[in-house]
N, C-alpha and C positions, 0 to 999 in steps of 0.2 A: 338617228336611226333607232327604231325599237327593234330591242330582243325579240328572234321568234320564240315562239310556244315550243316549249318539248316536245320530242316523241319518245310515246311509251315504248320500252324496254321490247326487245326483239321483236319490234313493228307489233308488239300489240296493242290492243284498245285498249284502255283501261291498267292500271298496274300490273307487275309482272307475279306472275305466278310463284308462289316461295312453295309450293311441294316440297320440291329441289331438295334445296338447301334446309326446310324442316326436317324431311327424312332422314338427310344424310348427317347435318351439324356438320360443325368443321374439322373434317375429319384427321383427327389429332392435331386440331389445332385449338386444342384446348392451352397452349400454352405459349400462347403470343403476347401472352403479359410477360412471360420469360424472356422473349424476344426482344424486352429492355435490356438484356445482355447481350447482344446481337455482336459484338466485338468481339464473342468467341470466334465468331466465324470469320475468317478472312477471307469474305466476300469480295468481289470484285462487282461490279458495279451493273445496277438491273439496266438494260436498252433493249430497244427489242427492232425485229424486223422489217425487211422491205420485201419488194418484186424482184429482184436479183435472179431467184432461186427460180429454176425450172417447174417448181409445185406449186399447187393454189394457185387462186385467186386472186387481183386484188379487188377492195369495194368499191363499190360505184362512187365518183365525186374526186376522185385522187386529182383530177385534170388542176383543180382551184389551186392544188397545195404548191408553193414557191420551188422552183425548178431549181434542183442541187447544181453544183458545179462541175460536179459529172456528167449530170444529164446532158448539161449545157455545151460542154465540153464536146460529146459525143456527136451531140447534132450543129456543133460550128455554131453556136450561139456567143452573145456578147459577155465573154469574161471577168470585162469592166466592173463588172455591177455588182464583184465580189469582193469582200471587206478584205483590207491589209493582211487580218487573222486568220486566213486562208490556206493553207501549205499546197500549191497547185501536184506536186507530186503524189498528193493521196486523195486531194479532192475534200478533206477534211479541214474542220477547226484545227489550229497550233495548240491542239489542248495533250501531253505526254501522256495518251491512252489510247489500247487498239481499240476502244468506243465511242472515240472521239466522234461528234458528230458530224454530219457532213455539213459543208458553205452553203449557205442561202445565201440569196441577193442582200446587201444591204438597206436595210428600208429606210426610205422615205416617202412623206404623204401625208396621207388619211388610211389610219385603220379601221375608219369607221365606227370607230365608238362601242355603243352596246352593242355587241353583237350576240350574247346569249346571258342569262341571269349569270352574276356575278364577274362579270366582265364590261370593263369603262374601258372610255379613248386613255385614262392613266394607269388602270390597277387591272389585277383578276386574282380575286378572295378565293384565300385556299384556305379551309379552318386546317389545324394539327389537330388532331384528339388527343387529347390526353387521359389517360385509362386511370382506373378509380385503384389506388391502392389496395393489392389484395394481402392482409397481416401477416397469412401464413406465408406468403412468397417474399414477400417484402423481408420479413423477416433470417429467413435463411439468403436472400440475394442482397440486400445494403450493400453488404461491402463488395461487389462487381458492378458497382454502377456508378458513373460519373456521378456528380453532384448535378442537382438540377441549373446552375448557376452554369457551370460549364460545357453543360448541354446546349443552352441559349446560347450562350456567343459561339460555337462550333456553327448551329447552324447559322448565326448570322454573317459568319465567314465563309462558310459552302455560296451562301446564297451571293456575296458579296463575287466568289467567283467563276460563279455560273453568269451571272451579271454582263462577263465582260468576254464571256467565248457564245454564251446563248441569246439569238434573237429574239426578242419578246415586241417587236412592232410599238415602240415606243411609250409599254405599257409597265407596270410595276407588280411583279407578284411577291403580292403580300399576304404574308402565311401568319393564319388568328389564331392563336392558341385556343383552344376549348376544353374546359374542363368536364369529363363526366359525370353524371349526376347520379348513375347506377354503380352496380357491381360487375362483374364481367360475362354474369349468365343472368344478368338482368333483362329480359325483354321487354316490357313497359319502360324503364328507365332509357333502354335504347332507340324504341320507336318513339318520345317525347327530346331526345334529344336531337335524332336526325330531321325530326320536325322543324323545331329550333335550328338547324344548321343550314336547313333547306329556303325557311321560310320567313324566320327573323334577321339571321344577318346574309341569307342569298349568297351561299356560297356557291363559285362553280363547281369546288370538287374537295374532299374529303381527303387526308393524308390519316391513314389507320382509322380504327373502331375498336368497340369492344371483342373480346377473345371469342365468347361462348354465347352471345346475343346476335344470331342472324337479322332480326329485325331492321336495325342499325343500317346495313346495306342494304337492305329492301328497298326500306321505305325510301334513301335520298334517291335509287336507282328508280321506284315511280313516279319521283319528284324532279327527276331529270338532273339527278347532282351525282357527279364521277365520284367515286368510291377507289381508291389507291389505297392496296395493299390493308385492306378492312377485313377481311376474314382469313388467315392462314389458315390453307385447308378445305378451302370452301372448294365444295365439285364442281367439274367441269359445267355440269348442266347450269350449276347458278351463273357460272358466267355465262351460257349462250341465251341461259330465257333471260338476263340482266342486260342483255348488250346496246350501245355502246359504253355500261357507267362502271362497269367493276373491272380490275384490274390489279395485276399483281407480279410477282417477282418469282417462287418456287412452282413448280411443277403443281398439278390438279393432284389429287388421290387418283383417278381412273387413266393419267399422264404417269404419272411413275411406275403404277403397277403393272404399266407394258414394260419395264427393263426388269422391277423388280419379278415378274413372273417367267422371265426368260430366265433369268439367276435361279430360281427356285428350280423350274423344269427341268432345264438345259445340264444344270453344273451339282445339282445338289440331290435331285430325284431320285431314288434307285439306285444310289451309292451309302460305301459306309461313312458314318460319322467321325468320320476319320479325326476331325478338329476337335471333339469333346472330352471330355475325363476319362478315365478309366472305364469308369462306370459304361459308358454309352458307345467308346470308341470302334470297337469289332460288331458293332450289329448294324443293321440295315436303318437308314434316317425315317422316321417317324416322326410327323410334323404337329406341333401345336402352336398357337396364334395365341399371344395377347396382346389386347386392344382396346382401348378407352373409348368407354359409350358414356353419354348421357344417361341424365335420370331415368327418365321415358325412353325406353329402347329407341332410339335411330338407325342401325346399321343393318339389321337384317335382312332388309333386301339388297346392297350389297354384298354380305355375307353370299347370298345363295345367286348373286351374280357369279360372285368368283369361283365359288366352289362348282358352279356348272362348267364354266369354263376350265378349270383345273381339272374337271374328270376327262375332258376331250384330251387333256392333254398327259392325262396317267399321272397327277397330283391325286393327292389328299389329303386332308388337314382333320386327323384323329379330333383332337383337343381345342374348342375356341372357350378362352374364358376373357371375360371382358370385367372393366373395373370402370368406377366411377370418379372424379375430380375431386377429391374427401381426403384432402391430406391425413388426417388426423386418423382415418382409417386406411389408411395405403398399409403400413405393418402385417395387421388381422387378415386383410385380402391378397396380400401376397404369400403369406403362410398359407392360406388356401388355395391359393391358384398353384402354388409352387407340387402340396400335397399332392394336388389332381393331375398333373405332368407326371411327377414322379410313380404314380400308380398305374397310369394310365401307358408307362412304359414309353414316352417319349424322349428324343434322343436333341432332337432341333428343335428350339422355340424363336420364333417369327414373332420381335418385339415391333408395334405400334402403337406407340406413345407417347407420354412427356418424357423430358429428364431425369424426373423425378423419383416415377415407382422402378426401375431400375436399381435404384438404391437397396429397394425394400425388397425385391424382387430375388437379386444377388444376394444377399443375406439368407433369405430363409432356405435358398438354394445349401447354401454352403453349410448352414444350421443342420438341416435335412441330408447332410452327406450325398446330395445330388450335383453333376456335374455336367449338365447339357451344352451343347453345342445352342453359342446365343448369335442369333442374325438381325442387325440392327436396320434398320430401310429408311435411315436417313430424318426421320419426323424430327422435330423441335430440338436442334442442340447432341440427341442421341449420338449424335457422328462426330461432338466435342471431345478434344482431349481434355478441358475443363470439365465436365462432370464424366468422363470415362475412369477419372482419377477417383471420381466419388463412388464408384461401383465395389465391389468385393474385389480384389487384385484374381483370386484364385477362382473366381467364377470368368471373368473378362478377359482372364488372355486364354478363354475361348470365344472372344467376340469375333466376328466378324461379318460385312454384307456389305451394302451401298450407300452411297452418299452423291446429292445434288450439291454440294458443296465442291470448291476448287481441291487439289492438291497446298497444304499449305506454306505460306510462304513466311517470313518476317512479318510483326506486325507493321515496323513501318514501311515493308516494302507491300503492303495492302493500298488497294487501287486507290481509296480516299483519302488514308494519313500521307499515302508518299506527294499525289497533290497537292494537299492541303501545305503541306511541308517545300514543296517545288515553286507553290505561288506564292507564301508567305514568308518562307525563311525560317518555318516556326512550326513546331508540333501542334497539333490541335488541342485544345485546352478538354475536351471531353475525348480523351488518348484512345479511351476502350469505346466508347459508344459510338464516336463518327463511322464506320464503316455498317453500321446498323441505319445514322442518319442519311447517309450518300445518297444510296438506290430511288429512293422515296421521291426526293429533292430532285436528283438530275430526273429521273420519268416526269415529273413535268414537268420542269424547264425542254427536255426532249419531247415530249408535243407538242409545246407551246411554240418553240423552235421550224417543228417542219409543217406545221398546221397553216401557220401563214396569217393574215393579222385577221380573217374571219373567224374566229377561234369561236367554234361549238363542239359537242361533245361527236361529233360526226365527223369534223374537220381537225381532233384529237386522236382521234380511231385511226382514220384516214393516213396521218403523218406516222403512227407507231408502226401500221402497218406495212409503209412505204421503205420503212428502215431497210439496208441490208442486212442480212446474216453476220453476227460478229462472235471473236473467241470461237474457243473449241479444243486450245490449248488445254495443258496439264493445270495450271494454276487460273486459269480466266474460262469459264465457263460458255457453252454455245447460246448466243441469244438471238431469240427472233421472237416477231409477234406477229398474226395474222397466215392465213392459211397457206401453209408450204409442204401438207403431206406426210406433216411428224406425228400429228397426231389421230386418231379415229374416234368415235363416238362407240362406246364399249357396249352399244346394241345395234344400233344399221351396220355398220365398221364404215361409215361415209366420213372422209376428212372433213376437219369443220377449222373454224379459228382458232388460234391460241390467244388470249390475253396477257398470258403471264411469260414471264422471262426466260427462267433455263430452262432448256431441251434434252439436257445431258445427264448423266450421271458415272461415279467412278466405283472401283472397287478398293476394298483397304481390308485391313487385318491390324488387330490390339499387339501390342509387341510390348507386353509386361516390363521386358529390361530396356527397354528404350530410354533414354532420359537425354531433356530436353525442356524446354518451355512449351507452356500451353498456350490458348490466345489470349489469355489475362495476363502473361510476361509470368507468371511461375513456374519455379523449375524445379523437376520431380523425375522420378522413373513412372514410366506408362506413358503412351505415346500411339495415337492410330498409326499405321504404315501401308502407306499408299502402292497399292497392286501395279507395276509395266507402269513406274513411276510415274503414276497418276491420270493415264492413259484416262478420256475420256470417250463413254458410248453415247452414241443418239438411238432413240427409239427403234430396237429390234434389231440392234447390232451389240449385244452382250454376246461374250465370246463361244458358252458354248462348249461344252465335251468334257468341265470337267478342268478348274484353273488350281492353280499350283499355292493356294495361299499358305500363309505362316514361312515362307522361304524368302529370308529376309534379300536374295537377290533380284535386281532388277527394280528396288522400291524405296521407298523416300519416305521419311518423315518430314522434314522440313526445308524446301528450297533456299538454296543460299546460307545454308547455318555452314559451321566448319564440316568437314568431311562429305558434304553434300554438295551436289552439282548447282551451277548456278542456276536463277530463270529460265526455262527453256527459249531459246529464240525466237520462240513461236510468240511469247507470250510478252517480248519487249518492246514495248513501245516507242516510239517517233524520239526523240529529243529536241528538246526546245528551251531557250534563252528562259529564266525564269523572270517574271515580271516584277516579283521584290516587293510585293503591296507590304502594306501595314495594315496586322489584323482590326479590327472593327470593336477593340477593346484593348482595355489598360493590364496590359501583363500581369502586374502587381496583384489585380485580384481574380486571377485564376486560380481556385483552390486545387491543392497539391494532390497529389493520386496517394490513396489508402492503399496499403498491400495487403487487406483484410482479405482480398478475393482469394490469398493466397492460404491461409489459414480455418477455411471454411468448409 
């Protein structure tokens, strides 16, 4: 069988339009090379949605994709045809997770072979990218990153058992490591590479990209090659003029800023700063914005998107000062930015950004005898108790705001180590990194899975979109994919798809005397704390009137430590015999975990 032809990017002629994503850049995701620490966060695992849900749509074509055991189930269909690995009581794989996917039929046959570039009757080419070391990051992160040694054999153990709960139609996905050849705001180094990924070794689809180079996903998305989780940050519009190749795991910029904008309206507008210093506490909140742009302005006209929309609703935002990705200058520019807050009589600063200037940011605050009220919105790690620890103590236990992340739990009670640990017997050899590695790996083994053995980027779409709705618990987030009504289009207001993962978001508060472990296992005073213990909202349901933070009743640092309640029931998964594999490597050269993360 020949592979058909592509089709270009949201039914166009010709390649897709990058306006989008040139105008916007990836907004604050300028630090998805940091997201090589990604085991701060104890992530529970990206899947995404089906037609379950009373909203949306599904796409045209779903008829092809292999009938679940549910489905089957429903309409008195043949049961038989479903693998031993089955649990008939949920309709899912025996996999210990509420994301478990659901039974397809057992296959046998003919899958038909090529059915799309980078896809044989044995294999289907997934390049990994691997990102160009940046000195200055590198530098301050070493010691929070697995060794690269232990990173390989992690994933070759994920992959090993995904293998044996996910159907792949008697194919073998084989994931090519790629090296890049730019820097992370290289844009020739990225559109010469995705050339190369597209066109020398014919990949189906892409696992990451460079941080700060849109190109990269463009160019495989007009080349008909899926792109996972390649731009954090990238707006919602890149994914719908990109569709069906771009995809990803956290919420759009124009997807968060419906919870984050009800939190500002609702709970913070036209009250006093009650949470700030001295300095700020009895006056009325005055809002300033900082926010990392590009060299070349980008953000402007979302700037005067939102600020329209915030005058409908009795916002305003006195102060935006934006900074640039220059570590070397973060110091110099947060003494200024800090300067112009403080004169400018602001009481609330509205941080979007890396991890990073935070540091800088808090200092010159504290330098400058200023003491605002700081709202984090969740961007790159911000919402870490690992770099929460690296902020000014006496600026941060006035942080507080939202976070797309779970309520957190144990590391190894995190969705990928306790697997990893369930099917082997054995901690994962890259301890911190796997739960970074997980999300990537199971989204396509989960397409490949309900797509059915026609695997093209249509009959990919199609299966993510078919998902049910799953999580929504404290600790496991709400995931779905494809049109169910969560989200709008922040000019028509017409619901359109989701791509990417979580739909939720939580509320939390800095608890200065808290002490406990971070997600790196060190243990310190400073601790986020999780607001109606961890309580998560969907789009347009933030509470509204005015929430009670910094009262340390009713909230959670850490699920399951001492003195804290266990997993919520919501969030406990199936139990199942564990299988007892043997990992895919010789223990002996697992290099040891450095406690440098702890010291930095």
């Amino acid at each position: 069988m020949t592979a058909p032809q592509w089709q270009p990017p949201g039914g166009m002629a010709g390649p897709p339009r990058s306006s989008a994503a040139k105008r916007y850049g990836p907004l604050i995701g300028v630090l998805a090379v940091v997201l090589l620490v990604g085991a701060f966060t104890v992530f529970r695992p990206s899947d995404g949605g089906g037609e379950t849900a009373s909203e949306g749509t599904t796409p045209v074509g779903t008829s092809d994709l292999p009938v679940t055991y549910n489905d089957a189930k429903a309409a008195d269909g043949d049961l038989s045809v479903y693998p031993d690995n089955c649990d008939p009581e949920t309709g899912n794989v025996k996999l210990p997770s509420i994301y478990a996917p659901p039974c397809v039929p057992e296959f046998t046959g003919d899958n038909g072979g090529e059915t799309y570039q980078g896809v044989s009757s044995d294999t289907i080419k997934i390049v990994e990218y691997r990102a160009s070391q940046n000195g200055d990051l590198s530098a301050l992160l070493q010691g929070l990153l697995d060794p690269p040694e232990n990173q390989d054999k992690t994933k070759a153990a994920l992959q090993m058992m995904f293998d044996d709960f996910y159907e792949t139609y008697g194919r073998k996905i084989e994931i090519i490591p790629f090296e890049a050849t730019g820097q992370m705001n290289d844009e020739t180094a990225a559109t010469a590479d995705a050339i190369k990924v597209a066109d020398e070794i014919g990949a189906f689809a892409s696992w990451g990209g460079p941080a700060l180079a849109t190109s990269y996903q463009e160019t495989l998305a007009s080349k008909g090659v899926l792109c996972i989780g390649c731009g954090q940050g990238t707006p919602d519009s890149a994914f719908q003029e990109n569709a069906p190749y771009l995809w990803g795991y956290q919420a759009t910029p124009e997807q968060f800023l419906i919870n984050l904008g009800d939190f500002v309206t609702k709970d913070l507008n036209g009250r006093k700063a009650e949470w700030g210093g001295d300095d700020v506490k009895d006056k009325d909140r005055v809002f300033g914005v900082v926010h990392f742009e590009q060299e070349v302005p980008v953000y402007k006209d979302l700037e005067s998107e939102v600020a329209a929309e915030g005058k409908k609703r009795g916002y305003e935002t006195k102060v935006t000062e934006t900074y640039t990705f220059d570590i070397a200058k973060f110091p110099e520019r947060a003494q200024t930015i800090i300067a112009k807050m403080k004169s400018e009589g602001v009481t609330t600063i509205i941080f979007l950004g890396d991890p990073l200037m935070p540091i800088y940011l808090t200092e010159a605050a504290t330098a400058q005898n200023y003491f605002p009220e700081w709202v984090v919105t969740g961007t790159v790690l911000t919402d870490s108790t690992t770099f929460g620890r690296r902020y000014d103590p006496e600026q941060w236990k006035h942080a507080f705001g939202l976070s797309s992340l779970p309520a957190r739990t144990l590391r190894e009670d995190g969705e990928a180590y306790r697997l990893h640990n369930w099917y082997f017997g054995e901690d994962p050899a890259a301890s911190t990194l796997v739960q970074l590695m997980y999300p990537a790996i199971q989204q396509i083994y989960l397409g490949v899975h309900l797509a059915g053995p026609n695997l093209t980027p249509e009959s990919f779409r199609d299966a993510l979109f078919s998902l049910p709705p799953a999580g929504g618990g404290p600790t496991s987030p709400h995931i779905s994919f494809g049109d169910r009504g969560y989200f709008t289009s922040p000019i028509t207001g017409e619901s359109r798809p989701d791509y990417l993962a979580i739909d939720d978001t939580t509320l939390m508060f800095w608890d200065a005397e808290a002490f406990g472990k971070d997600e790196s296992g060190c243990e310190a005073a400073g601790m986020w704390r999780y607001y109606d213990m961890g309580k998560r909202y969907m789009p347009g349901e933030m509470p509204g009137g005015g929430v009670a933070l910094f009262d340390p009743t009713n909230t959670v640092t850490i699920y399951g430590t001492d003195g804290a309640p266990p997993i919520p029931a919501e969030d406990v998964p199936p139990e199942y015999p564990s299988p007892n594999k043997t990992v895919p490597y010789n223990q002996a050269d697992v290099i040891p975990p450095s406690n440098a993360a702890c010291t930095v």
